[in-house]
SERO-4910 file (N, C-alpha, C, O; in steps of 0.05 Angstrom, whole numbers):
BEGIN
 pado doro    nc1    nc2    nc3   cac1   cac2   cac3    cc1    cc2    cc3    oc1    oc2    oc3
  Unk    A   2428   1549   1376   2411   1554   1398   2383   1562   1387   2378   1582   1374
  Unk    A   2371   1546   1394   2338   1559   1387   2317   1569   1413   2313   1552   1430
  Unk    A   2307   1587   1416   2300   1594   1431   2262   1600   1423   2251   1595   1401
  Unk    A   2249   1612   1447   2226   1615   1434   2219   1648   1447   2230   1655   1468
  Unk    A   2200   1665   1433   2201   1684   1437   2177   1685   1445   2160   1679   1428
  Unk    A   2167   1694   1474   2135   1688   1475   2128   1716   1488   2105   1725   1484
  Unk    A   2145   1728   1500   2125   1748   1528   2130   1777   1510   2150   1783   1498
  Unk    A   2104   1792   1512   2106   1820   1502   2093   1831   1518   2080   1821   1536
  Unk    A   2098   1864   1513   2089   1877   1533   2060   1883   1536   2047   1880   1515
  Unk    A   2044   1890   1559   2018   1897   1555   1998   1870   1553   1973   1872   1552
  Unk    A   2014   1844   1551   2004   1827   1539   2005   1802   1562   2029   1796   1565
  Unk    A   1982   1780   1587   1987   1772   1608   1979   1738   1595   1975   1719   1610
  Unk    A   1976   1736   1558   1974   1713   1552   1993   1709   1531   1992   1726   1513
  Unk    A   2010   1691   1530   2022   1688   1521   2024   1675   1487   2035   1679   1465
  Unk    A   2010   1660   1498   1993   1638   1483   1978   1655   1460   1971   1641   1441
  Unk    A   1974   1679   1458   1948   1689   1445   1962   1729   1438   1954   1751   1448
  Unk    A   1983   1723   1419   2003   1747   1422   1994   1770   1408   1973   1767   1395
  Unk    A   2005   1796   1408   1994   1824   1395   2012   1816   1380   2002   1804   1361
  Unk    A   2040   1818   1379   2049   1816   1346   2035   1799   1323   2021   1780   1325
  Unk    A   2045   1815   1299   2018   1814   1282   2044   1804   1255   2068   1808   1256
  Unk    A   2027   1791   1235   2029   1782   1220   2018   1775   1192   2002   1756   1191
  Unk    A   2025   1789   1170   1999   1790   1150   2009   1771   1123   2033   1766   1122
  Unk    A   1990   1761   1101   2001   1741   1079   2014   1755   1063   2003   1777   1062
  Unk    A   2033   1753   1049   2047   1767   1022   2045   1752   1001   2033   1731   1004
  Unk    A   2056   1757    980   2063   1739    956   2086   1728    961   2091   1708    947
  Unk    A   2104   1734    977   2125   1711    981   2119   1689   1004   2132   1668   1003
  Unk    A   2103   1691   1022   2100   1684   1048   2083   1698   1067   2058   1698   1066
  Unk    A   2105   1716   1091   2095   1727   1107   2109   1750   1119   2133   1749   1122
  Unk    A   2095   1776   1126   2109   1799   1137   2100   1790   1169   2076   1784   1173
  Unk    A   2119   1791   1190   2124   1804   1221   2126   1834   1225   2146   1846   1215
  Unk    A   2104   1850   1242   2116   1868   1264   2106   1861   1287   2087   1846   1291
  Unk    A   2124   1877   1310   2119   1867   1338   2142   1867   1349   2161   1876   1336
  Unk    A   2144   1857   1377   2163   1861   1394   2166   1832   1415   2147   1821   1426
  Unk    A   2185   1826   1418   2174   1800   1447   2200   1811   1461   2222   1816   1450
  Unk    A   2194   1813   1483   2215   1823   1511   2212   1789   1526   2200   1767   1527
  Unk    A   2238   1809   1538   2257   1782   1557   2264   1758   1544   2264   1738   1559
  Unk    A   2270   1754   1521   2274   1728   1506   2295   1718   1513   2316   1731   1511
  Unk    A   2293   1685   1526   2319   1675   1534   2339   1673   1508   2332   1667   1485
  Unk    A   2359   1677   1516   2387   1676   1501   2388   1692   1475   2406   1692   1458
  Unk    A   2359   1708   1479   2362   1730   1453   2386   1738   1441   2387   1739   1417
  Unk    A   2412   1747   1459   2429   1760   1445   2452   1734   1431   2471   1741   1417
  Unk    A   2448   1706   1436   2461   1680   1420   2447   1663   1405   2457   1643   1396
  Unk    A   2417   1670   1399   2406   1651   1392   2410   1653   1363   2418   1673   1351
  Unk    A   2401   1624   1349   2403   1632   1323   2379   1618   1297   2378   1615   1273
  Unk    A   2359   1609   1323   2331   1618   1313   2312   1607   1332   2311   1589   1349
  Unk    A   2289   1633   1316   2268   1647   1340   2245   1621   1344   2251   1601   1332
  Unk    A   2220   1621   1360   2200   1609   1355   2187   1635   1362   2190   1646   1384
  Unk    A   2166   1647   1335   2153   1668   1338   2123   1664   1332   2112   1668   1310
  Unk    A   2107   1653   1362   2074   1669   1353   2066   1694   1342   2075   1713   1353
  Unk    A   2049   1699   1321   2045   1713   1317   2015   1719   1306   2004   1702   1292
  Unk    A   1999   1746   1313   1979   1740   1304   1967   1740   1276   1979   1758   1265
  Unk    A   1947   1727   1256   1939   1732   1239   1909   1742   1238   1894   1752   1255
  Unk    A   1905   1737   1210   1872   1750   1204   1861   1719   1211   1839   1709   1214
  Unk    A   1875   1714   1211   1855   1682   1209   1870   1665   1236   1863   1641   1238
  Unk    A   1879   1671   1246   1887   1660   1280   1915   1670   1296   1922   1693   1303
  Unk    A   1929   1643   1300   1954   1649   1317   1969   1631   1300   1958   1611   1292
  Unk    A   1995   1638   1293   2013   1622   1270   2037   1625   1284   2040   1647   1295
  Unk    A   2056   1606   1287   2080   1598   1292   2103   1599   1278   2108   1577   1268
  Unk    A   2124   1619   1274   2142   1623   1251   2179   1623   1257   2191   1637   1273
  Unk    A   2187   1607   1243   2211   1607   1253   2233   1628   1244   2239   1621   1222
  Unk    A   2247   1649   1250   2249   1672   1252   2274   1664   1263   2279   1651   1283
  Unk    A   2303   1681   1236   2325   1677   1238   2339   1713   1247   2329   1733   1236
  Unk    A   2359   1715   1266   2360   1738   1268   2379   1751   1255   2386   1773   1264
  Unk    A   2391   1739   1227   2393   1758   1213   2371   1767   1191   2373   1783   1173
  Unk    A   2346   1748   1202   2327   1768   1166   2325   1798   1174   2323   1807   1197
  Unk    A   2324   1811   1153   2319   1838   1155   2300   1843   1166   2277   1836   1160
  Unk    A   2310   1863   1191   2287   1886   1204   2287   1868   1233   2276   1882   1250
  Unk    A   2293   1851   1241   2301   1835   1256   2331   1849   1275   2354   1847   1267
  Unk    A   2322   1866   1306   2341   1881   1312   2334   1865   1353   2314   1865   1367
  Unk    A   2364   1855   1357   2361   1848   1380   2377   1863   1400   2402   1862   1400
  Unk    A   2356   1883   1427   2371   1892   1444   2369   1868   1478   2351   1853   1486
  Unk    A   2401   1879   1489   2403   1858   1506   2385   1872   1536   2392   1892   1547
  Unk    A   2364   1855   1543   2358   1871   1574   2368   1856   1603   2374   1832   1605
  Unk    A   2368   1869   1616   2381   1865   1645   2359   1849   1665   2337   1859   1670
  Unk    A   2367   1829   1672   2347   1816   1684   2345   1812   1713   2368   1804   1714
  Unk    A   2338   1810   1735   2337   1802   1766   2357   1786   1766   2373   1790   1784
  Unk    A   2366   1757   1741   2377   1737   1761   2399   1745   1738   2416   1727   1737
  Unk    A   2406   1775   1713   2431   1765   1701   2435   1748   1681   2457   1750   1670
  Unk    A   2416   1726   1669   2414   1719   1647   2420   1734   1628   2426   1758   1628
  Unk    A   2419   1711   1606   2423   1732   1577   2402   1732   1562   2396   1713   1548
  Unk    A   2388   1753   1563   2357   1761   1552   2360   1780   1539   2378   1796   1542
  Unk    A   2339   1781   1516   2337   1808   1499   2316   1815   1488   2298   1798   1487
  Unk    A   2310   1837   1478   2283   1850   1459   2287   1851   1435   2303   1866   1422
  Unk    A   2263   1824   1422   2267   1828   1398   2246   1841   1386   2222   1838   1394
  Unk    A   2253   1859   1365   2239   1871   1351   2233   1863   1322   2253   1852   1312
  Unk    A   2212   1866   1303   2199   1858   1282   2189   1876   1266   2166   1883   1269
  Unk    A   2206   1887   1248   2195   1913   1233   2199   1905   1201   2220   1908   1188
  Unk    A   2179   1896   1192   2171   1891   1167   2185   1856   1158   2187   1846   1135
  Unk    A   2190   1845   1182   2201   1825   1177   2197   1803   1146   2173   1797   1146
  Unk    A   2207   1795   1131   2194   1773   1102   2211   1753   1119   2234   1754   1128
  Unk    A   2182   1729   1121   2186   1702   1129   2176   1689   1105   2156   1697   1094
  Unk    A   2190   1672   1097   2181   1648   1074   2165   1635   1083   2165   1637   1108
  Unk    A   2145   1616   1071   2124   1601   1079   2127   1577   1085   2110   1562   1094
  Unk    A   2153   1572   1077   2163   1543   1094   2180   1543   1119   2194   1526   1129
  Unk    A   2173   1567   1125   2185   1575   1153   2156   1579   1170   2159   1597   1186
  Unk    A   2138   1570   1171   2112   1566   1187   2115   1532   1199   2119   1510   1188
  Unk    A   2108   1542   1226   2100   1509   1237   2072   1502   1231   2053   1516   1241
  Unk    A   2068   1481   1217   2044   1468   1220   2023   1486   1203   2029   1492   1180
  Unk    A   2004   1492   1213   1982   1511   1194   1973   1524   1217   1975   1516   1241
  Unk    A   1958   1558   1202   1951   1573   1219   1934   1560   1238   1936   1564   1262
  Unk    A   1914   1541   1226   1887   1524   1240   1902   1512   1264   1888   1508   1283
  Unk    A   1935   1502   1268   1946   1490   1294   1953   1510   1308   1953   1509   1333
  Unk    A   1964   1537   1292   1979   1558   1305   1979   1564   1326   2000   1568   1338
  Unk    A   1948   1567   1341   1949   1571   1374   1954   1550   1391   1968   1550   1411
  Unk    A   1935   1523   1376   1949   1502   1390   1978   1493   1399   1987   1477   1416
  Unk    A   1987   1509   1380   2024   1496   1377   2035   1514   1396   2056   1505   1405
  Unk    A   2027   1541   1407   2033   1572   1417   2024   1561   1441   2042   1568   1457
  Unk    A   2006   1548   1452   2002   1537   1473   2014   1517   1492   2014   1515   1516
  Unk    A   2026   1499   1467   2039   1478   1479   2066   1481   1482   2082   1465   1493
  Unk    A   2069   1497   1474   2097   1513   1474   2098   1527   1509   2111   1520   1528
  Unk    A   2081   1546   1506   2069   1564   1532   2075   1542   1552   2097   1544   1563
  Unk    A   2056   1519   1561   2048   1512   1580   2083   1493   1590   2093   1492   1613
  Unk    A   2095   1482   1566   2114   1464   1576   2135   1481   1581   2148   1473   1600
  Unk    A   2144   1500   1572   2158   1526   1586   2145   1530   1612   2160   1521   1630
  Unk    A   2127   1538   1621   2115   1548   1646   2127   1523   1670   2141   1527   1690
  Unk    A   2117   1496   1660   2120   1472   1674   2155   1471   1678   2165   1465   1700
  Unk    A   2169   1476   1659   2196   1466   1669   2213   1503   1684   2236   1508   1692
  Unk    A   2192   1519   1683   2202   1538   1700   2187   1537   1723   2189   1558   1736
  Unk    A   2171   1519   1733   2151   1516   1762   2175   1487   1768   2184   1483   1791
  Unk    A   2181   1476   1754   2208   1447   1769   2236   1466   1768   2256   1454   1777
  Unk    A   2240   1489   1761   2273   1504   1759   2258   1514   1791   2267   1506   1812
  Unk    A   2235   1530   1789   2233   1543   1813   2227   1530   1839   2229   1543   1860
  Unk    A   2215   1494   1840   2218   1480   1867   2252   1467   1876   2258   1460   1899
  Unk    A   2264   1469   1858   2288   1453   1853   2302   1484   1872   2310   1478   1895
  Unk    A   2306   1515   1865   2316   1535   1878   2295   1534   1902   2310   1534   1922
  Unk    A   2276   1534   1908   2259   1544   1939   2269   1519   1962   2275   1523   1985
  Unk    A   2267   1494   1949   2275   1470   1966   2297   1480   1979   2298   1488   2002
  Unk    A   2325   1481   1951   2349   1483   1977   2359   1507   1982   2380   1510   1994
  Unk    A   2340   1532   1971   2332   1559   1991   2333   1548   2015   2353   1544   2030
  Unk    A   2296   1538   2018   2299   1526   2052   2318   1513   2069   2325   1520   2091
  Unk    A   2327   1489   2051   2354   1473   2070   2369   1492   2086   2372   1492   2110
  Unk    A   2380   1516   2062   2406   1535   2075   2397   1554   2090   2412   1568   2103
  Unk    A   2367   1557   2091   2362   1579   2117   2350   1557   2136   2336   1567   2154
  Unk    A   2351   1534   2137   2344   1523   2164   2366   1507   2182   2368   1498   2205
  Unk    A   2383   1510   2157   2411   1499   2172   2427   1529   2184   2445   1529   2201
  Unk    A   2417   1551   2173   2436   1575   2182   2417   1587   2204   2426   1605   2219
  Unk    A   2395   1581   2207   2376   1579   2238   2379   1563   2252   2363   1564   2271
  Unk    A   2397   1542   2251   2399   1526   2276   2438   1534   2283   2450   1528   2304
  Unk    A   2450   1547   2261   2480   1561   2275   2485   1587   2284   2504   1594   2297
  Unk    A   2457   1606   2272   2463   1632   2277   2459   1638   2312   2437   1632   2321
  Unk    A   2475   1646   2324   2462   1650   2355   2453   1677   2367   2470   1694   2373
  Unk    A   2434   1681   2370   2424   1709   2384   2406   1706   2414   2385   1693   2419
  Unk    A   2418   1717   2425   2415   1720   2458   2414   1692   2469   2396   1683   2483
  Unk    A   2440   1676   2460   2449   1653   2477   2430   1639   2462   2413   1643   2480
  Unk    A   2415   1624   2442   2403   1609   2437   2403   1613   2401   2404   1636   2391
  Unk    A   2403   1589   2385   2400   1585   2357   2370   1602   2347   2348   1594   2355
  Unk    A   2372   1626   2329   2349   1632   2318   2327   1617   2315   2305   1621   2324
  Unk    A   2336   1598   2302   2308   1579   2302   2294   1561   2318   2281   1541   2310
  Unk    A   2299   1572   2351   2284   1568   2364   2277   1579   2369   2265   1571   2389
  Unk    A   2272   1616   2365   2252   1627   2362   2222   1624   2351   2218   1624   2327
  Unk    A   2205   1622   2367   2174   1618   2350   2172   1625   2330   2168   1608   2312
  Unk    A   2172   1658   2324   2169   1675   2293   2183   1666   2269   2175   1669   2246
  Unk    A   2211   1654   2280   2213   1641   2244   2214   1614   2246   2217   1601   2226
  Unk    A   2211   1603   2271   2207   1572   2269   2176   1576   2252   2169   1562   2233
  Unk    A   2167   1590   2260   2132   1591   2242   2131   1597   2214   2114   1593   2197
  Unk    A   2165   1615   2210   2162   1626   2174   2175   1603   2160   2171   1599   2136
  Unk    A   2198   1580   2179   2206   1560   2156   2176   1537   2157   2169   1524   2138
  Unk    A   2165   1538   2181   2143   1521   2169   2130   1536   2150   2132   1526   2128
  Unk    A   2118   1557   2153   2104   1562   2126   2120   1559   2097   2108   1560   2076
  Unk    A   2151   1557   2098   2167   1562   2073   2161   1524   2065   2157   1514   2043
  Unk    A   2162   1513   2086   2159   1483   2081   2136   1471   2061   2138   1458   2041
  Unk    A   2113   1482   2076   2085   1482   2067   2091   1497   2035   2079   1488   2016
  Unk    A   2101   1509   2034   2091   1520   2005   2110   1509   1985   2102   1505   1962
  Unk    A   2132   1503   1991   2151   1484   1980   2137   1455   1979   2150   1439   1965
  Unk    A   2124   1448   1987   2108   1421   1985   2088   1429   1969   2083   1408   1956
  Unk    A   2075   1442   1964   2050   1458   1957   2067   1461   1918   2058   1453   1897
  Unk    A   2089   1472   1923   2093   1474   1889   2104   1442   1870   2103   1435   1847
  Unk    A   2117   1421   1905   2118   1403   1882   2103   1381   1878   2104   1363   1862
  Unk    A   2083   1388   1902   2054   1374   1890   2048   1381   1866   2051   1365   1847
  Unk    A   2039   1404   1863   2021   1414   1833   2037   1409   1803   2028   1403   1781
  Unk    A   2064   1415   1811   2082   1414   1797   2089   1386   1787   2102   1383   1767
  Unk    A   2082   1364   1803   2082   1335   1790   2050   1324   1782   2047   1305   1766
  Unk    A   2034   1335   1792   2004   1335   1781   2000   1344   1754   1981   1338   1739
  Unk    A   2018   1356   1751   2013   1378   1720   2034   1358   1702   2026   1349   1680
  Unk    A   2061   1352   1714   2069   1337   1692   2058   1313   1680   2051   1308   1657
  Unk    A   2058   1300   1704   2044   1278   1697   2011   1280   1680   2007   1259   1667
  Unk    A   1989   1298   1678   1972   1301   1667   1981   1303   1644   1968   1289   1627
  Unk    A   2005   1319   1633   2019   1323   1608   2031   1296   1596   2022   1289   1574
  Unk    A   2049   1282   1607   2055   1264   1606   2045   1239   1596   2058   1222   1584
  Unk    A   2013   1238   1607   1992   1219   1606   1968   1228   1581   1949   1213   1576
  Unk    A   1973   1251   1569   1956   1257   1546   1928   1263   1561   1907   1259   1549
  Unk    A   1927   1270   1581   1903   1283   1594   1895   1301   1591   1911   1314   1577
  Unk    A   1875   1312   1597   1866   1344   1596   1880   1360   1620   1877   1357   1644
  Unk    A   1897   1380   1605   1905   1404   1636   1900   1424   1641   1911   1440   1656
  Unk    A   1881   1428   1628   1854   1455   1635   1867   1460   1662   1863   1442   1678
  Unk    A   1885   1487   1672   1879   1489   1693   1907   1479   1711   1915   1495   1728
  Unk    A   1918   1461   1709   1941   1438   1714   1961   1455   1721   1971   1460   1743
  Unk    A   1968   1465   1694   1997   1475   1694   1987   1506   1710   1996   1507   1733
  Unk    A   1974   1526   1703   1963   1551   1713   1969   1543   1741   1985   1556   1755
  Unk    A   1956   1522   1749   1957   1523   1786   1989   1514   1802   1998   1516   1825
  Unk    A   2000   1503   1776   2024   1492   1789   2043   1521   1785   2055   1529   1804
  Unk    A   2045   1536   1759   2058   1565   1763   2048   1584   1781   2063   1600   1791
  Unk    A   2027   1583   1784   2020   1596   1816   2026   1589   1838   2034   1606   1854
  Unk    A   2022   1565   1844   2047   1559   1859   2068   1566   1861   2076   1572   1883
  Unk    A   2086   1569   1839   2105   1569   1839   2122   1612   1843   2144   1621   1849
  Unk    A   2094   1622   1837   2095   1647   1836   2090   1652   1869   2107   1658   1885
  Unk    A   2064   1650   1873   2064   1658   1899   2083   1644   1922   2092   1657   1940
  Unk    A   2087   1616   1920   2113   1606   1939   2140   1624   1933   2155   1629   1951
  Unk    A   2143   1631   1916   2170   1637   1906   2172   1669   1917   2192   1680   1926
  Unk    A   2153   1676   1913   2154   1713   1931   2153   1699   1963   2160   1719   1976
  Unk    A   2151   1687   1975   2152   1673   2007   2172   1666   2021   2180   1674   2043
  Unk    A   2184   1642   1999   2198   1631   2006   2227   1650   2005   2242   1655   2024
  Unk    A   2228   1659   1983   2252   1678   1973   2247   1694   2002   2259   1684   2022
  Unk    A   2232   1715   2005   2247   1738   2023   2243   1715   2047   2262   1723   2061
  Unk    A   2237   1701   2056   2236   1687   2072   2267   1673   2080   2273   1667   2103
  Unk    A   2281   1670   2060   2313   1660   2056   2329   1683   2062   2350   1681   2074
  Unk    A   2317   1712   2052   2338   1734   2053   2326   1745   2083   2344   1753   2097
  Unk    A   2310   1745   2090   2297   1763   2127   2311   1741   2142   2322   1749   2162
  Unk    A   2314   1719   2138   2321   1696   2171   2354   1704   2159   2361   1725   2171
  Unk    A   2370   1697   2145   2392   1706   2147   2404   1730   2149   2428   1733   2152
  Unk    A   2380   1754   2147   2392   1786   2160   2405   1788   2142   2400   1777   2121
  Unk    A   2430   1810   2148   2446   1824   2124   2458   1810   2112   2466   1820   2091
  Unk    A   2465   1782   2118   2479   1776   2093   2461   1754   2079   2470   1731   2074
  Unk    A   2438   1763   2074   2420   1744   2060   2427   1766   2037   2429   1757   2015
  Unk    A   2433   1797   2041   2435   1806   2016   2471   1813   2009   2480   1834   1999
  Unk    A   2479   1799   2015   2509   1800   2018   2515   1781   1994   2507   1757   1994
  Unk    A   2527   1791   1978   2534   1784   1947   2558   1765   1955   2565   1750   1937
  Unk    A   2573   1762   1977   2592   1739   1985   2579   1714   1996   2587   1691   2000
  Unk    A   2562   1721   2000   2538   1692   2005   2524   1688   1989   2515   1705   1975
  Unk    A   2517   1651   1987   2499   1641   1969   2481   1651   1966   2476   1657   1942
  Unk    A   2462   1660   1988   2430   1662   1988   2432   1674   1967   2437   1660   1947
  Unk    A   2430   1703   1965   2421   1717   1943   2417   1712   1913   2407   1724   1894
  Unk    A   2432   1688   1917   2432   1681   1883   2402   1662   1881   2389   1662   1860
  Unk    A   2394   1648   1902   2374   1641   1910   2344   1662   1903   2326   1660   1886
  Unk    A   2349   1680   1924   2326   1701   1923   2322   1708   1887   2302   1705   1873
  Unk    A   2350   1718   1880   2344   1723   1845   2323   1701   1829   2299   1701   1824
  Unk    A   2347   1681   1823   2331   1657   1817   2293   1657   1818   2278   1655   1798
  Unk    A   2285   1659   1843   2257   1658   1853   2240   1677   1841   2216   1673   1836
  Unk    A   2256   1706   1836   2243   1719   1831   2241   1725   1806   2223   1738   1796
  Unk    A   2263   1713   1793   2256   1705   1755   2236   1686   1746   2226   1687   1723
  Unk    A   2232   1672   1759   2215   1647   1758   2185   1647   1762   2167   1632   1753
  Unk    A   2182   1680   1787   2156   1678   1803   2143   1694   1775   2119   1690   1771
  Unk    A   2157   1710   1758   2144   1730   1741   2146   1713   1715   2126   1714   1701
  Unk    A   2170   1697   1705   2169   1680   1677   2149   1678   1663   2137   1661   1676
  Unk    A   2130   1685   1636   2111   1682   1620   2083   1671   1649   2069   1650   1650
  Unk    A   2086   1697   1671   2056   1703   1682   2066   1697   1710   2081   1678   1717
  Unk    A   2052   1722   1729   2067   1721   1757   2032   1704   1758   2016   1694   1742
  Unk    A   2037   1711   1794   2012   1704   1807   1984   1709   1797   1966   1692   1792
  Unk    A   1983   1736   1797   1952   1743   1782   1946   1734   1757   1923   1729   1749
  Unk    A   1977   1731   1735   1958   1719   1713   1950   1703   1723   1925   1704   1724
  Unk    A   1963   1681   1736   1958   1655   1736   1926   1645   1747   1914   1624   1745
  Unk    A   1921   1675   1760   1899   1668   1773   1875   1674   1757   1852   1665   1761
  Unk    A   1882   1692   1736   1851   1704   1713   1852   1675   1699   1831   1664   1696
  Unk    A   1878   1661   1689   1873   1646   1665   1866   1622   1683   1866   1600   1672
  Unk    A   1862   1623   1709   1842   1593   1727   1818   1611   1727   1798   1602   1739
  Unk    A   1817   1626   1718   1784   1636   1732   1774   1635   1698   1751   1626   1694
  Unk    A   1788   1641   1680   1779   1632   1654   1774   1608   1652   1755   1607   1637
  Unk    A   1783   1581   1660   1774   1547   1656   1758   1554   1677   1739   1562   1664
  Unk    A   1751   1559   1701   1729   1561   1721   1703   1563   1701   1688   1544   1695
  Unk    A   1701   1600   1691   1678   1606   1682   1668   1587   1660   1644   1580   1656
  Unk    A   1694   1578   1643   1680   1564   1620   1670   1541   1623   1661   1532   1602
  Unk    A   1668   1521   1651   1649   1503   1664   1637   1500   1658   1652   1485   1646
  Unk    A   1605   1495   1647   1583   1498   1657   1570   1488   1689   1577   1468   1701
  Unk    A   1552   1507   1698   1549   1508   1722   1522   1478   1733   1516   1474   1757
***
């Protein structure tokens, strides 16, 4: 299992990490930390950005080298995630991807195609979120008539509709820009915002129209709402997503 280790704390770019990394005579020393790493507690090697004096370098990072200590954390949806830690780590120098001069580039592309296939995990959960609260609004009955002919959430599954269309627009705009060797300045950022702000909507939006047992652990939904809400925060909720569009904005010229 290889996994990649990108999100640290304090830290809303991923792409551009505080763990640090300096030259030795054998290679390279790691310290630092990356939280929430998928499959941290099975994996059996890392992809580790890290920073240098001279950029962002990419290191492949086995978890038995020494100083290398993985704790398991508890997540919204229950995955198996963990905190890895980096205390004096020795990486050999043929354990570097590429050269430091690609290092950010490679930390990036890494970044953005993770982001993209957690903005398609999270339209793929909001879609048939919606299905099962619009089919459980047209069986639930309150005062002799199907909920969802009530105005108030006939108006919240339209809005859940709208934004569920809204993530897999951007979300096929972005692949396909990737796909096609285009520039995505911007692409993927708008399609994870999407996917962040639909996903805080749509989610309680699945758990409020079905009432108590939207949080009722014998019903589907909830595994739903989880899902959404691993996805809305995954390497940058809403607001990053919104500084690092306002970063390709400013760098425009006007």
């Amino acid at each position: 299992i290889l996994t990649a280790a990108l999100a640290e704390e304090y830290n809303d770019d991923p792409a551009h990490p505080i763990t640090r990394a300096e030259k030795t005579a054998e290679g390279w020393r790691i310290d630092g930390a990356k939280i929430t790493v998928d499959s941290a507690p099975l994996a059996d090697l890392f992809l580790v950005p890290a920073i240098t004096e001279d950029g962002v370098a990419v290191f492949l990072v086995e978890p038995s080298d020494a100083g290398v200590s993985i704790t398991r954390q508890s997540t919204t949806d229950f995955s198996s995630a963990g905190l890895v830690e980096f205390d004096s780590v020795q990486i050999p120098a043929d354990r570097v991807l590429g050269s430091v001069a690609q290092g950010s580039d490679i930390a990036a592309w890494i970044v953005e195609r993770i982001q993209l296939g957690s903005t398609a995990y999270q339209y793929g959960v909001l879609d048939q979120a919606l299905k099962l609260t619009a089919e459980y609004a047209t069986e639930r009955v309150q005062f002799g008539r199907p909920i969802g002919s009530f105005q108030a959430v006939a108006q919240r599954l339209a809005d859940g509709y709208i934004d569920v269309k809204g993530v897999r627009l951007t979300l096929w705009a972005a692949a396909w820009r990737l796909s096609e060797g285009l520039p995505s300045d911007g692409a993927v950022q708008t399609a994870k915002f999407w996917a962040a702000d639909a996903g805080h909507r749509v989610g309680h939006t699945a758990v409020h129209v079905h009432g108590g047992v939207g949080l009722d652990e014998d019903h589907p939904v909830h595994r739903y709402f989880l899902a959404a809400k691993h996805h809305e925060f995954l390497l940058g909720n809403a607001t990053d997503q919104l500084r690092a569009l306002g970063k390709v904005l400013a760098a425009v010229p006007a």
